[in-house]
SENU-8554 format. One record per atom (N, C-alpha, C, O): residue in one letter; z, x, y. Coordinates in steps of 0.05 Angstrom, whole numbers, plus 5000, padded with zeros to 4 digits. Layout:
N
AZXY ...
//
This chain:
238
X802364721091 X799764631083 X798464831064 X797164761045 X798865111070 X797265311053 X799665511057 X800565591078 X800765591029 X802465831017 X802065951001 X801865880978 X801766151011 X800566460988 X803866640995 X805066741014 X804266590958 X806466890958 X805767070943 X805466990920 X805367300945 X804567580928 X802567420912 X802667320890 X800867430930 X797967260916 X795867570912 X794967690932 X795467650890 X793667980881 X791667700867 X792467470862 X788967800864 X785667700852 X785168010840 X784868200856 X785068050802 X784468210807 X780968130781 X781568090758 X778868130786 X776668100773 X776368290743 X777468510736 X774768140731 X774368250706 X772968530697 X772468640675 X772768580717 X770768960725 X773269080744 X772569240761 X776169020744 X777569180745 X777969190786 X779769280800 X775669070792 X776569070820 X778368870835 X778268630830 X779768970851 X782968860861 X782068630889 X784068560902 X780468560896 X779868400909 X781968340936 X781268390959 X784868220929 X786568140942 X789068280921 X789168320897 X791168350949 X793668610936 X795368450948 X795568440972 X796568310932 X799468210945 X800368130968 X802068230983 X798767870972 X797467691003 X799867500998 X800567360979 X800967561023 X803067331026 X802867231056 X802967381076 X802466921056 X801966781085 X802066491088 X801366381067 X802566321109 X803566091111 X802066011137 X802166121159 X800165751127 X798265611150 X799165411152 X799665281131 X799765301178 X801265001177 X798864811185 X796664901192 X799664541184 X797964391194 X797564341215 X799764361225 X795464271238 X794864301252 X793364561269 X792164541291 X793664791254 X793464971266 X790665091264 X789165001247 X789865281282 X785865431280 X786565651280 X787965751297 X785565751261 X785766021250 X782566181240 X780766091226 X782666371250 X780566631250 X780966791227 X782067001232 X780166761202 X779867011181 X777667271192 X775567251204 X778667431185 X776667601197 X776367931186 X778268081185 X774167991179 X774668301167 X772168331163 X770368161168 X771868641150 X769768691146 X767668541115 X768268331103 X765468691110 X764668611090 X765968671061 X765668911057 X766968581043 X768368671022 X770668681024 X772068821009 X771668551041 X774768631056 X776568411031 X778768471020 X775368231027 X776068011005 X777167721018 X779267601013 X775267641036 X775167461059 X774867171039 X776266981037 X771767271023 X770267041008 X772867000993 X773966780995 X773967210976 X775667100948 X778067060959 X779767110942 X778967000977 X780966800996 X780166581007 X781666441020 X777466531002 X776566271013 X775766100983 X775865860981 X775166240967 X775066130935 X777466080927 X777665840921 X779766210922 X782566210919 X782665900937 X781765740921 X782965830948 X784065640965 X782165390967 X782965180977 X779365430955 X778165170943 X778765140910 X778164920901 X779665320896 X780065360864 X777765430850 X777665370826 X775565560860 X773365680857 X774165860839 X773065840817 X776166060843 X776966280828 X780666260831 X781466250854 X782466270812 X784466350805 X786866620803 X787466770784 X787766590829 X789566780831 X791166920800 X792366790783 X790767260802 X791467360778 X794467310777 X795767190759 X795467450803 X798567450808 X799067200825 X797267060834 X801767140828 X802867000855 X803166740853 X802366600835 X804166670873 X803366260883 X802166220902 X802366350923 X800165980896 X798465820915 X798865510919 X798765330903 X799265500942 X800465200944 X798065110963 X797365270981 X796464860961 X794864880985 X794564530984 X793364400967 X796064421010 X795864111011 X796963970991 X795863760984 X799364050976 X801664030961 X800064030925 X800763860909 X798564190918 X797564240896 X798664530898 X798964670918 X799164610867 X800264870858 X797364930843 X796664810823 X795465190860 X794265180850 X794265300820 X792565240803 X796165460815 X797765630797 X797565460768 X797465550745 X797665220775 X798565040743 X796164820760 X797864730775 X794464710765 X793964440774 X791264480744 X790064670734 X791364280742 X789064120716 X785264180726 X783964230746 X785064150706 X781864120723 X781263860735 X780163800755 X781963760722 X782063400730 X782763320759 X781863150774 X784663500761 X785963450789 X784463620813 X785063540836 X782663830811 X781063930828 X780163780851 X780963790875 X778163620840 X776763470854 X778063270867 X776563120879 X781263210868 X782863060890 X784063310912 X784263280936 X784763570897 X784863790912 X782563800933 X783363830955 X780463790931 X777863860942 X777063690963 X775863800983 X777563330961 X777563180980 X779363140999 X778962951014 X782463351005 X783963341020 X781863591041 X782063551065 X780563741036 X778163861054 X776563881055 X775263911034 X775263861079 X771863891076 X770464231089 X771564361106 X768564311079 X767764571066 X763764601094 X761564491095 X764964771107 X763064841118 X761365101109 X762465321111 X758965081101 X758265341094 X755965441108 X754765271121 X754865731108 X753865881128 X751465871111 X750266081115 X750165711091 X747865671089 X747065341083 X745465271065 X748465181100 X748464921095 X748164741077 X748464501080 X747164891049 X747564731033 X747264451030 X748664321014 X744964341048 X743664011056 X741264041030 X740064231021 X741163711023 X739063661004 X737363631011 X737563521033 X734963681005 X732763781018 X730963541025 X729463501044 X731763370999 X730263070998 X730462891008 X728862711008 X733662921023 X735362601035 X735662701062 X736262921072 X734962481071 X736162451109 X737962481115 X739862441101 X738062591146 X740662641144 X742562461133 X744362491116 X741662191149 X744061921148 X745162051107 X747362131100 X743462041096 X743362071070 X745562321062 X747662301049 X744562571073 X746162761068 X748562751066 X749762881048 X750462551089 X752362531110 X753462331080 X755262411065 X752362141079 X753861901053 X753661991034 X754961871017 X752262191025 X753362290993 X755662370987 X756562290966 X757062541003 X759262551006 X761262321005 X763462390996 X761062001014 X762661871015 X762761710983 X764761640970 X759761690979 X758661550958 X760061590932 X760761450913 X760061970938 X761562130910 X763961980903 X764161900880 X766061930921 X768361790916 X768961530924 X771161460930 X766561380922 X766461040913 X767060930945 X768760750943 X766460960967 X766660910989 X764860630982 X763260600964 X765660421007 X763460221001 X762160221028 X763260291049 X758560071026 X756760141032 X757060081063 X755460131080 X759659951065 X759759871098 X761860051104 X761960091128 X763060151094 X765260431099 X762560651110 X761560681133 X762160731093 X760060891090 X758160871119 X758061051135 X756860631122 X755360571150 X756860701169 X756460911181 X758960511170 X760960461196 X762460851201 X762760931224 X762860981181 X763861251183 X761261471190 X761461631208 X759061461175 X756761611178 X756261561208 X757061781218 X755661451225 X754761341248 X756561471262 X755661681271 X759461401267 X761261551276 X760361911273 X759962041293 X760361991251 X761162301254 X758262351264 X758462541279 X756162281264 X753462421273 X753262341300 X752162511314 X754062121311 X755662201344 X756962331351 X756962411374 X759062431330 X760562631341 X759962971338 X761463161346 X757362991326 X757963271324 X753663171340 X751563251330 X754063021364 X751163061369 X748463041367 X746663141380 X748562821339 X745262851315 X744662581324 X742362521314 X745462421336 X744862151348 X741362181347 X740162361359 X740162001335 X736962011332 X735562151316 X733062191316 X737662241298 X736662411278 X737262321253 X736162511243 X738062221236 X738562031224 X736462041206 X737562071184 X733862021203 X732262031188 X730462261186 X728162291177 X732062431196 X730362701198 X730762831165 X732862771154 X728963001151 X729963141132 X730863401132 X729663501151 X732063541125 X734063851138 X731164001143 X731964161160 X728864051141 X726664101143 X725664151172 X724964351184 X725863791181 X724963821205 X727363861225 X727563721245 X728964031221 X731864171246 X731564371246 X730164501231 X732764451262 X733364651269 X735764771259 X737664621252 X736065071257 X738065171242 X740965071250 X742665021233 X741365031282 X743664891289 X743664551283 X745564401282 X742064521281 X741964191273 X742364151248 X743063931242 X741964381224 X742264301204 X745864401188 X746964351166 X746964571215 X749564681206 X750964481231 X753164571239 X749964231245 X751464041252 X752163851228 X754363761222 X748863811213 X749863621194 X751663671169 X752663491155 X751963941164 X752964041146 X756864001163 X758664001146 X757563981187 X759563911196 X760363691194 X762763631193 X758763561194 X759063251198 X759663181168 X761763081162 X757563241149 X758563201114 X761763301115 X763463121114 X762563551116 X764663641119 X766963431126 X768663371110 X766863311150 X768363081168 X767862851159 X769362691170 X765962701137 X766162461138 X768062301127 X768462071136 X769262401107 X771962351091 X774062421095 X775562461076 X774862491131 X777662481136 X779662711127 X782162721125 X777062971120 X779763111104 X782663281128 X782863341152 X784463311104 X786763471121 X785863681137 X786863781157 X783463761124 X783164091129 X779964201129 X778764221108 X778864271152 X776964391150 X776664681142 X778764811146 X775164781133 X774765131128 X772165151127 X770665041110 X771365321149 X768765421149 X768465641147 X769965801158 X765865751128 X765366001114 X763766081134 X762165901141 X763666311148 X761166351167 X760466211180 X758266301187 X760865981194 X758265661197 X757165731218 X755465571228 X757666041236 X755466121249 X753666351244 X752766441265 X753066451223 X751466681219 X749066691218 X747566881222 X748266351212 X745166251207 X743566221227 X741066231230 X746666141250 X744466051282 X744866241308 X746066451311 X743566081324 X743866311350 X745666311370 X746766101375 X746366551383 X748566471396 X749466201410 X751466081400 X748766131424 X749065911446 X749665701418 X752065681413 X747765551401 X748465391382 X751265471364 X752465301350 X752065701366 X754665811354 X756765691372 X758765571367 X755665761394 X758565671413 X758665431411 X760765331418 X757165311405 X757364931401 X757864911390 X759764761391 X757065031361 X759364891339 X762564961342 X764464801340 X762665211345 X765865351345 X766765051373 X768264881363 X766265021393 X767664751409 X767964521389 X770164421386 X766364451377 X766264231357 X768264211343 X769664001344 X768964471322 X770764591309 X773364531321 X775264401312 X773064671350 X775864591368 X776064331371 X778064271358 X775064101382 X774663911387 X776363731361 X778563611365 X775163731336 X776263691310 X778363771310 X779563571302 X780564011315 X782364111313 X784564001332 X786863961324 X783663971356 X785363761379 X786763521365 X789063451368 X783963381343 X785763171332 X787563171311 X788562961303 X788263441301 X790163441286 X789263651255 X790463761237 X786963611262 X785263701230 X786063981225 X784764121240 X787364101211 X787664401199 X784364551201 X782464451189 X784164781217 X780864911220 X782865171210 X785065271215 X779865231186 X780865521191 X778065591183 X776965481163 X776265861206 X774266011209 X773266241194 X772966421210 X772466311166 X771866571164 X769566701186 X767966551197 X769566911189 X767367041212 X768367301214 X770567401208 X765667401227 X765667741220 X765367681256 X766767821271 X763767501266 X763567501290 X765367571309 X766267351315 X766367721323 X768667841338 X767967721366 X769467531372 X766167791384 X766467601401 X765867261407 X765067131427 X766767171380 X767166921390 X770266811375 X771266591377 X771067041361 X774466981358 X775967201388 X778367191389 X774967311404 X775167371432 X775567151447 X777667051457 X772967061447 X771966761471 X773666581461 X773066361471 X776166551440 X776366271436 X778566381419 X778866261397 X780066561425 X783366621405 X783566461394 X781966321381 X786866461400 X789666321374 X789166521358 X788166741362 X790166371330 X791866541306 X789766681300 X787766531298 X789166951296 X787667191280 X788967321258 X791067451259 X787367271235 X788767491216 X786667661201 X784667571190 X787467921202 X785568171187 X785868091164 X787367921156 X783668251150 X784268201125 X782468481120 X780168491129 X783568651109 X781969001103 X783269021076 X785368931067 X781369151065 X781969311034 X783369041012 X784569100991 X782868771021 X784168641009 X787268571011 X788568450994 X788268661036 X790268601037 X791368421081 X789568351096 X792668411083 X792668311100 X793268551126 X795368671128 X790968591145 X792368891162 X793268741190 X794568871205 X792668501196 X794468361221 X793468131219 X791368041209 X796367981236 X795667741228 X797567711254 X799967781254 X795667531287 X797567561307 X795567361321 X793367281314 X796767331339 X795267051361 X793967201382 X794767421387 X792067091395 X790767141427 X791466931441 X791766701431 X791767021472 X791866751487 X788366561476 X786066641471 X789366341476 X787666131475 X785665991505 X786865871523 X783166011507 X782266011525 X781165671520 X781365521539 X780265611499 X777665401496 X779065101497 X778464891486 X780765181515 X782164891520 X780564861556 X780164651569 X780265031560 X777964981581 X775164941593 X774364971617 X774164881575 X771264951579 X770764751598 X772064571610 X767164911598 X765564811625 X763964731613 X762964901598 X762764441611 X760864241591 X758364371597 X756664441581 X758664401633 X755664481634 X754664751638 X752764821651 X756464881623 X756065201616 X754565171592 X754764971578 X752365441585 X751365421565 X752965611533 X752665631508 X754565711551 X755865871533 X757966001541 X759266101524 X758766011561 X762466191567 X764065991575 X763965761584 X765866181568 X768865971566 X769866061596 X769466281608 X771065861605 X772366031640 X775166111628 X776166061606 X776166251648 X778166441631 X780966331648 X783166431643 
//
């Protein structure tokens, strides 16, 4: 699903971003990016939306070469995933219901697709009655639900979330990261950037460093969050 060989980013001010990143994400799988600030987390998460263009190497991601693919062809690249980001990025003007179908609208969905799918994902990530709220009147976790739910409404292969908990508070963090899991159970490719360390603790699998731009480990934890307790507010039983 995602192949980086001797993948180096090196920017136009001479800095090296990413040094000869070589790594293989299969489908299905939840994965933890993780490092410090500057580590070159973001320009591995741009690399792999086509945001920015690997200097060296190959990128294969959901059978596009990002290496040679067209501009034309981006935006079918782009709809095989949906893009969680850590400042939600909701329109300020449209309801949620609204927020949630622009997304479908963009790629000619019809208006009973659209119903019938919107409805679905805002049950599933919890916003049930909210529907006509504007990102205004939520709350910071309510508005990085709906920003999950946009993410999910078009079925992509692959989620990637940038941060999608830095904005909110703990306890609302651990709800989304289940959510995340939850999504991932059915098959959906997750992969997490986060600086957050105890909640790639609370909730292993695949971890990979990422320091100085290059990759410093890349190894599994036992996996705990196949157990949770619904009516815990926040820990995983172990």
């Amino acid at each position: 699903m995602i192949h980086l060989q001797n993948v180096s980013k090196v920017y136009p001010n001479g800095t090296e971003a990413l040094k000869n990143v070589s790594l293989d994400i299969e489908k299905g799988e939840f994965v933890f990016i993780v490092g410090p600030s500057g580590a070159g987390k973001s320009t591995f998460l741009k690399l792999l939306i086509h945001e920015e263009k690997a200097t060296f190497g190959k990128i294969t991601v959901n059978g596009f070469n990002l290496m040679k693919i067209r501009n034309g062809k981006v935006p079918y690249l782009r709809r095989t995933m949906g893009i969680v980001f850590q400042d939600f990025r909701l329109i300020d003007k449209m309801t949620v219901y609204d927020n949630i179908a622009f997304a479908m609208r963009a790629i000619g969905s019809s208006e009973k697709t659209i119903k019938r799918r919107v409805k679905y994902v805002i049950d599933l990530v919890g916003l049930t009655g909210k529907e006509k709220c504007r990102p205004n009147e939520l709350s910071g976790g309510e508005q990085q639900r709906v920003s999950l739910a946009r993410a999910l409404v078009n079925k992509p292969e692959m989620i990637i979330a940038d941060e999608p908990t830095g904005n909110i508070d703990p306890k609302m963090s651990f709800e989304i990261m289940k959510k995340l899991v939850e999504i991932n159970r059915s098959g959906t490719t997750v992969i997490v950037v986060t600086h957050e360390h105890e909640l790639v603790r609370e909730f292993g699998g695949r971890i990979i460093i990422i320091k100085g731009g290059t990759i410093e480990k890349d190894d599994r934890m036992p996996t705990v969050y196949h157990n949770f307790d619904d009516d815990n507010s926040g820990e995983a039983k172990q």
